[in-house]
Residue, then its C-alpha position, 0 to 999 in steps of 0.5 A: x843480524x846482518x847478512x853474513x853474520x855467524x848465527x852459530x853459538x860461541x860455546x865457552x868451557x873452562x876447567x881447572x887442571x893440577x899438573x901432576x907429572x914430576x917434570x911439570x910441563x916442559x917442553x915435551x908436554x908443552x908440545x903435547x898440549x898444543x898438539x892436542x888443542x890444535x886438532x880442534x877449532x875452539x880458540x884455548x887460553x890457558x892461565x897461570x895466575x897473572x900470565x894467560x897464554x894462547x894454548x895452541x902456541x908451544x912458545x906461548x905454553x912455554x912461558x907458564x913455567x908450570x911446575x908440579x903442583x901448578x893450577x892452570x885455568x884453560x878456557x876455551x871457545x868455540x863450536x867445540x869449546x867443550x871436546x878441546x877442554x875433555x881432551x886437555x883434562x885427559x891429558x894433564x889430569x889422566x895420562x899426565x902427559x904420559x911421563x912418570x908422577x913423582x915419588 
């Protein structure tokens, strides 16, 4: 190891989440998420099938088009991969983005 190097471990931590609000993740929510990501150091990718996104960039979040009923695979990593990803569950999965659930 050389001089210099970061001797820290680089946590990794990934949880499938279902976006349950009736709006799916628009703008609002989109804006929450990278709200919530960004109070943290881990680096945040978040994939929708195919398409993976920086989960902390609200233009990149946007791209997703995640609807109702979306699975969305968020993986982090960093010192505090696992606190991002708890706080990321408890605001898709728990509060639902604080918006109403559909009918």
């Amino acid at each position: 190891m050389e001089a210099g190097e970061n001797t820290l471990p680089n946590t990794v931590s990934e949880i499938e989440l279902v976006v349950r609000n009736a709006d799916g993740l628009h703008m609002r929510p989109a804006m929450q998420f990278v709200d919530v990501a960004n109070q943290f150091s881990s680096d945040v990718k978040v994939t929708n099938g195919a398409t993976e996104v920086d989960g902390k960039s609200i233009m990149q979040m946007s791209m997703l088009a995640a609807t109702c009923g979306t699975r969305l695979t968020v993986r982090a990593q960093g010192d505090d991969a696992q606190d991002v990803v708890s706080a990321l569950k408890e605001l898709v999965e728990e509060r639902h983005f604080d918006e109403p659930l559909p009918d």
